[in-house]
C-alpha positions as CSV (number, residue, x, y, z in Angstrom):
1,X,17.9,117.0,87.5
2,X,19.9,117.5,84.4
3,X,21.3,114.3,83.0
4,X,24.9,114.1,81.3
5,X,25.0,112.9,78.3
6,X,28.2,111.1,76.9
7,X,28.6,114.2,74.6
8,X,28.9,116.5,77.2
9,X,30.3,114.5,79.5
10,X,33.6,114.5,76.4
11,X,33.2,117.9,76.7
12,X,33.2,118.6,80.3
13,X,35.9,115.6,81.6
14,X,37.2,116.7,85.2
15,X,40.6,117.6,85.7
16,X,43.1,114.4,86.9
17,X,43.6,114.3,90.7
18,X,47.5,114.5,89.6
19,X,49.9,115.1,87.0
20,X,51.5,112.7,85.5
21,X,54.8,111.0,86.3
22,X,56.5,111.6,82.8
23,X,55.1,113.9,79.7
24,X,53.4,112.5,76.8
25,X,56.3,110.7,74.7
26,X,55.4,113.0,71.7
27,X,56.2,116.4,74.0
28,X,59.6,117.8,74.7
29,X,60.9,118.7,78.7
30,X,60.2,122.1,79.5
31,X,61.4,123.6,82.8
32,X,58.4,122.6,84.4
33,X,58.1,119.2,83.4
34,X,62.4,119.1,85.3
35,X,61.1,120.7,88.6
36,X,57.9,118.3,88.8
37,X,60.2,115.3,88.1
38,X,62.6,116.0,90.5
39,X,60.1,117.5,93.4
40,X,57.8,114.0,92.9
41,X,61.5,112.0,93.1
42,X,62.8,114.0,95.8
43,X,63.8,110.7,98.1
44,X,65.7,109.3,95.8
45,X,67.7,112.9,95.4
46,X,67.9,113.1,98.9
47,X,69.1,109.4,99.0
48,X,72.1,110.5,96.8
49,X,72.8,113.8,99.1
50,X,73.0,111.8,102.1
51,X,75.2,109.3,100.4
52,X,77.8,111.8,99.4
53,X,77.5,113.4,103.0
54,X,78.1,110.2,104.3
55,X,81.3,109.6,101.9
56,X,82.5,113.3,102.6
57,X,82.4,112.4,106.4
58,X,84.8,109.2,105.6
59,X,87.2,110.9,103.2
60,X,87.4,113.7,106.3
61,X,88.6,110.9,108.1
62,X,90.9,109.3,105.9
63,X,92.3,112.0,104.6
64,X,95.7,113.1,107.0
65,X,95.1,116.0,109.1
66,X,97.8,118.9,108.3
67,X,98.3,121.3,111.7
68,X,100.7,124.1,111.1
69,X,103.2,126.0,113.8
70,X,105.0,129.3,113.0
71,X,107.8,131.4,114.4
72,X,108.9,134.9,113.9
73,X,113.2,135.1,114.1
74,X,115.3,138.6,114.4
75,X,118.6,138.8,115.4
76,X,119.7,138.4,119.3
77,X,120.4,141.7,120.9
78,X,123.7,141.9,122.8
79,X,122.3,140.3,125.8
80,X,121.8,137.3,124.4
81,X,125.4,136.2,123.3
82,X,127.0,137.3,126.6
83,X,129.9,134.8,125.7
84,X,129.8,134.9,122.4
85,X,130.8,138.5,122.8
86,X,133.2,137.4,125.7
87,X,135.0,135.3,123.6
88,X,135.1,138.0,120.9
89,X,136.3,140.6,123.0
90,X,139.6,138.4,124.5
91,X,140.1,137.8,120.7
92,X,139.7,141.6,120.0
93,X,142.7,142.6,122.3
94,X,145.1,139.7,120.4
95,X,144.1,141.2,117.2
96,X,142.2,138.6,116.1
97,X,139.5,139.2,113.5
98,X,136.5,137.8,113.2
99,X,133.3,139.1,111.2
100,X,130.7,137.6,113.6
101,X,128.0,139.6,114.1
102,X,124.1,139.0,115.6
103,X,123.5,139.4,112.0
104,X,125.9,137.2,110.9
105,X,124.8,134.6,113.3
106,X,121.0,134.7,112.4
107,X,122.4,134.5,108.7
108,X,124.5,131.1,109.5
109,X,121.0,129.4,111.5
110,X,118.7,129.7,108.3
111,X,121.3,128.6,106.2
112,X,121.6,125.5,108.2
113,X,117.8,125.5,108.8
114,X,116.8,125.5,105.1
115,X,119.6,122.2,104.9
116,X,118.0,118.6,103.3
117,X,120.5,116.9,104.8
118,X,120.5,118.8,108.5
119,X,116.1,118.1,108.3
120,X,116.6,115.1,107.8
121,X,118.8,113.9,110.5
122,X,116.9,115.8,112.8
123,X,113.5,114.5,111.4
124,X,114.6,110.4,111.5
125,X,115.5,110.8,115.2
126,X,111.9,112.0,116.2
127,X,109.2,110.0,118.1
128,X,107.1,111.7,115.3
129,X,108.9,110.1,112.5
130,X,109.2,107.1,114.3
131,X,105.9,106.3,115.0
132,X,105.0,107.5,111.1
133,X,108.0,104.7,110.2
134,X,106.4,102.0,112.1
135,X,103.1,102.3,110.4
136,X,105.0,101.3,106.9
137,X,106.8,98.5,105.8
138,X,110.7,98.4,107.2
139,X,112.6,99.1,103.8
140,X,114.2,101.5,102.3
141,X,112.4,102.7,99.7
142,X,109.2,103.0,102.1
143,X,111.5,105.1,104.7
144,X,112.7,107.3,102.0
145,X,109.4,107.8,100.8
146,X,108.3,108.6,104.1
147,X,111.1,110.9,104.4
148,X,110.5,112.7,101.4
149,X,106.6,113.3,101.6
150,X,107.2,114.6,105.7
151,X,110.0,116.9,104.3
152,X,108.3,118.3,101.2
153,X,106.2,121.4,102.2
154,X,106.3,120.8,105.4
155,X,109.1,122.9,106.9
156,X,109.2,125.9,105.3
157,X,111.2,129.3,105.8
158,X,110.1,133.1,104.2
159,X,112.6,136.1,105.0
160,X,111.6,140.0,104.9
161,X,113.5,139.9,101.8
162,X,111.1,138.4,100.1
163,X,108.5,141.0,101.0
164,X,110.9,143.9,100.0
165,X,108.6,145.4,97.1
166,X,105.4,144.8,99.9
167,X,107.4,147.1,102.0
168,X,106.1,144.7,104.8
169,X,108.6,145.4,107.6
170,X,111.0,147.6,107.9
171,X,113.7,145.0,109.8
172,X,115.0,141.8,109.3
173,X,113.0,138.9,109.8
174,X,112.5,135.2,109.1
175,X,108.9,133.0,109.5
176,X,109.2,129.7,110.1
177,X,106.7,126.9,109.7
178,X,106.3,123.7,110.4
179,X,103.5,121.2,109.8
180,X,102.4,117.9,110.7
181,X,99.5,115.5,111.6
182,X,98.6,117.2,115.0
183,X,99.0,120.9,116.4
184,X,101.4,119.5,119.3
185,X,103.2,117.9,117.0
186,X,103.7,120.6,115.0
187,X,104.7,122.9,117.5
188,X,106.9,120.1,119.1
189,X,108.6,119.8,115.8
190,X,109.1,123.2,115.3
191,X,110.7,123.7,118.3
192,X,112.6,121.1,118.7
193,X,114.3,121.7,115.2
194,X,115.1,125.5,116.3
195,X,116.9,124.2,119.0
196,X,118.6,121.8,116.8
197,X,119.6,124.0,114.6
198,X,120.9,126.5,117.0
199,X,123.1,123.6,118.3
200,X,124.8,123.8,115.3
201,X,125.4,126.9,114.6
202,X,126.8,126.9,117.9
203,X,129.0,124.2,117.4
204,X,129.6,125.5,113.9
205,X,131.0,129.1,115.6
206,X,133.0,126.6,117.6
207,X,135.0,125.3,115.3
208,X,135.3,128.4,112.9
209,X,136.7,130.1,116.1
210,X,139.0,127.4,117.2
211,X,140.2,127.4,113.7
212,X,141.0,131.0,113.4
213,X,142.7,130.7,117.1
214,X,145.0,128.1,115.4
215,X,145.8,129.5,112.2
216,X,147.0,132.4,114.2
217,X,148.8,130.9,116.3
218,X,150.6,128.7,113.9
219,X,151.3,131.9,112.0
220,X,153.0,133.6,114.9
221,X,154.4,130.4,115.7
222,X,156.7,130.1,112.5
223,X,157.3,133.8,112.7
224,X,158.7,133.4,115.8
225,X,160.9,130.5,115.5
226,X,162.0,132.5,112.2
227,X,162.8,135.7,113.8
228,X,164.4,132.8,116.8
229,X,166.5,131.5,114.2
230,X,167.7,135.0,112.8
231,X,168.8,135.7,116.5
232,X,170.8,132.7,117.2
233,X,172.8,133.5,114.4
234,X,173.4,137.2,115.3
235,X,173.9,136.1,118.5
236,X,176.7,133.6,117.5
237,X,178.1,136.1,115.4
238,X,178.1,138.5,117.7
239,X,180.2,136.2,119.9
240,X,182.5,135.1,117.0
241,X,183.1,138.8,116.5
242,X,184.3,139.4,120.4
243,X,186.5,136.3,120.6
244,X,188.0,137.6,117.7
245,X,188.8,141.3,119.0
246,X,189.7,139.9,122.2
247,X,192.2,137.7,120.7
248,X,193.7,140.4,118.7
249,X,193.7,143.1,121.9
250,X,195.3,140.5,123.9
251,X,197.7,140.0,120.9
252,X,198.0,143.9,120.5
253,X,198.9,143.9,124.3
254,X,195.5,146.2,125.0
255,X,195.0,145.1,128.2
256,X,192.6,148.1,129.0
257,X,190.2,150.5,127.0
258,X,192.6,152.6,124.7
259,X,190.7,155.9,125.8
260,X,191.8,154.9,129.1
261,X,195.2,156.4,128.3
262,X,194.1,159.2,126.9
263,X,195.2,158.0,123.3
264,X,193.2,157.8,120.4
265,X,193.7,154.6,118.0
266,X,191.6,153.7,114.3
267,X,189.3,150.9,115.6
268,X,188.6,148.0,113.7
269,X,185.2,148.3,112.2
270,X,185.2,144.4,111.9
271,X,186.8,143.9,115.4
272,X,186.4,146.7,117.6
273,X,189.6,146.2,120.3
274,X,189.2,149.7,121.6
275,X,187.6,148.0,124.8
276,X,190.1,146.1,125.9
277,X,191.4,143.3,126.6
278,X,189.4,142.9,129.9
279,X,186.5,144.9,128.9
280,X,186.2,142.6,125.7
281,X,186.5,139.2,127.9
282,X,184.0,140.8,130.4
283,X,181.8,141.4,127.4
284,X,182.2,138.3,126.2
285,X,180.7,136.1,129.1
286,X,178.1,138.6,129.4
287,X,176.9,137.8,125.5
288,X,177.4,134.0,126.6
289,X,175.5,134.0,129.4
290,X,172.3,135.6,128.0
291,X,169.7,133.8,126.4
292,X,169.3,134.6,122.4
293,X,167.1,137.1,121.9
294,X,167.0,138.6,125.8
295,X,167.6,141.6,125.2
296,X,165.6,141.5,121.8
297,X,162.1,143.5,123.0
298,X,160.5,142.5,119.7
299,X,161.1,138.7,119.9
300,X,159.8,139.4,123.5
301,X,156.8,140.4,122.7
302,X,156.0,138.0,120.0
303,X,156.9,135.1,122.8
304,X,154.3,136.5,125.0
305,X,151.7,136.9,122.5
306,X,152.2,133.1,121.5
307,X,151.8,132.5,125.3
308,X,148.5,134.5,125.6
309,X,147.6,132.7,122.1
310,X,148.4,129.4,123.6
311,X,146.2,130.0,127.0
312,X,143.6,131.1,125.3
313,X,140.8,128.5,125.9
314,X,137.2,128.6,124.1
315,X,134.1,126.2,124.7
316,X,131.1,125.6,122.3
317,X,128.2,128.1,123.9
318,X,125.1,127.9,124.6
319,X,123.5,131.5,123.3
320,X,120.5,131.3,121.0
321,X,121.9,132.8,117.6
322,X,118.4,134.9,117.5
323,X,115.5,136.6,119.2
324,X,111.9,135.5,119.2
325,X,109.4,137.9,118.0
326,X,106.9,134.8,118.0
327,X,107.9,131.3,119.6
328,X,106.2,128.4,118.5
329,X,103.0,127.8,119.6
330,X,100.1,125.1,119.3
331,X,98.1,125.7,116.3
332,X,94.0,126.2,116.8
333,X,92.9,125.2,113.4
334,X,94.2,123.0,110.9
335,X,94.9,123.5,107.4
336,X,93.4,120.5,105.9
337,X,91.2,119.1,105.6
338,X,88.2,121.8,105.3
339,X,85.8,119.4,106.5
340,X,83.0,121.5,106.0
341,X,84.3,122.3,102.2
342,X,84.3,118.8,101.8
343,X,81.2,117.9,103.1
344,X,79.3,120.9,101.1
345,X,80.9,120.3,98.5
346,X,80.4,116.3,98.2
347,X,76.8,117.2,99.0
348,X,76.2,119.5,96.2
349,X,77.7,116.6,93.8
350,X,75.4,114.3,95.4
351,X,72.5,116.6,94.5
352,X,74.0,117.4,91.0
353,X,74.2,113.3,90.8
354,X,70.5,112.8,92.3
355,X,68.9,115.1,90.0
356,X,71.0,113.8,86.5
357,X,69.8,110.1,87.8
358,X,66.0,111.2,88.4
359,X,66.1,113.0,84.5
360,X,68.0,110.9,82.9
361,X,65.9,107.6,84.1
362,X,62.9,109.4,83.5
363,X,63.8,110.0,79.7
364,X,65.0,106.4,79.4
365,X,61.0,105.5,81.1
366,X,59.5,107.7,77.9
367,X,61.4,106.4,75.7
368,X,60.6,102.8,76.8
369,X,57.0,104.5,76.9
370,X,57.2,105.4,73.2
């Protein structure tokens, strides 16, 4: 049997049973080298992904939980504002104008929809926002904090304007969105500030009506008790003017109508005597007796169109200023947080972190090494 000598044995050393942990301090990291570093420290790079899964689970949590509810509005057809229209038509036949329109009306509930003020006195009396309140501390800067980061973003409105150069729809519409910490929330919210808002604008039309009514009516009013006043003094006048003739007839001995006698005499254009004495006395209770204005058809009318004005009677209503192409609903996802973005994304940091630990405390081992 051959022997091995220590020469050959130099020559012919076996191969090491495994590579070692870090190059020679004299070479340079090659591609290799990074691979067999991190695939022999693999645990501790795995230790790091699991860590930042871990952490992306707990920010998941942490983080508030956004749920958002939408709503399509058009304007109401004509069977929705049965007594808006009532109302409108009784005001038609007194020649009262009005510019209210469905479109008009849908126009009038996003302006008060896209209100600060309006959002947030509907937002403060909300179980939602009270149950957010009583998390915080009870002062005023926290509630208007509060206020401010629940109102900002959260409610939202985009019209069909906006999409005009899309050429989206070809008819008016508004979306409407909502958002909060849970889908029934959000869709609670949602729908409870629709109705809110549609209380308004109800109430709003209310008054705008009732103040038209009464601008009217004060305007036929002091046209009536002008045109009242013109009469009274006509109608004095007018009386003046007969006890006058009848004074001079009676003076003049005219006891009857001078045509009665088949004579013809120059009247008075002032004081017309050709009557009579009797026909001018007989006359004369008749103007006494009458009311001013009686016989003025005119004044007549403008007295019944004050009375119509007057029993004229309007109520707020209770017609939805709009038509539902989609009603709120309960969202079925959220909006944030991606929890799987998140947690893919905190794990690839973790393995970005593992491996730039495993090199970098390999290269500070060499150069302890060296």
């Amino acid at each position: 049997m051959a022997s091995i000598t220590p020469d050959s044995a130099a020559h012919h050393s076996p191969l090491p049973s495994a590579l070692p942990l870090f190059p020679e301090p004299n070479e340079s990291l090659d591609l290799l080298d990074i691979f067999t570093i991190i695939l022999r420290r693999k645990f501790t790079v795995l230790a790091f992904i699991i860590a930042a899964v871990l952490i992306a689970v707990a920010v998941c949590f942490i983080i508030p939980q956004r749920w958002t509810s939408t709503a399509m509005l058009v304007p109401a057809e004509p069977s929705q504002l049965k007594t808006i229209n009532t109302i409108l038509t009784e005001l038609s036949v007194l020649d009262i104008k009005t510019d209210i329109t469905a479109d008009s009306l849908l126009s009038d509930f996003m302006r008060d929809f896209d209100s600060r003020s309006l959002r947030e006195k509907y937002l403060v009396n909300t179980n939602y926002f009270k149950k957010l309140a009583s998390e915080t501390t009870d002062d005023a800067e926290s509630r208007n904090r509060l206020i401010n980061g629940i109102l900002h973003g959260n409610i939202e409105s985009h019209s069909s304007v906006q999409d005009k150069e899309a050429n989206k729809k070809e008819y008016r519409y508004y979306d409407l969105k909502y958002t909060a910490e849970t889908a029934v929330d959000a869709r609670d919210l949602l729908e409870g500030y629709i109705n809110y808002i549609s209380g308004e604008v109800n109430e709003e039309l209310y008054r705008r009506l009732e103040y038209k009514i009464d601008e009217v009516r004060m305007k036929e009013k002091s046209r009536y008790d002008l045109e009242m006043m013109q009469e009274e003094i006509k109608h004095r006048s007018k009386i003046d003017r007969l006890q006058y003739a009848l004074d001079i007839a009676r003076s003049a001995g005219l006891k009857k109508p001078s045509w009665s006698n088949g004579g013809v005499i120059l009247d008075d254009p002032d004081f017309s005597v050709t009557l009579g004495a009797d026909g001018l006395a007989r006359k004369l209770d008749i103007e006494k007796s009458l009311a001013v204005g009686a016989l003025n058809d005119k004044l007549q009318n403008r007295r019944l169109y004050l009375e119509k004005l007057d029993a004229l009677k309007i109520s707020p209503t209770e017609d939805v200023p709009f038509k539902y192409m989609r009603a709120p609903y309960e969202p079925l996802t959220r909006d944030a947080p991606k929890r799987t973005l998140i947690v893919l994304l905190f794990s690839l940091g973790g393995l970005i972190a593992g491996c730039g630990y495993v090199l970098v405390s390999s290269v500070v081992a060499r150069r302890a090494v060296k």
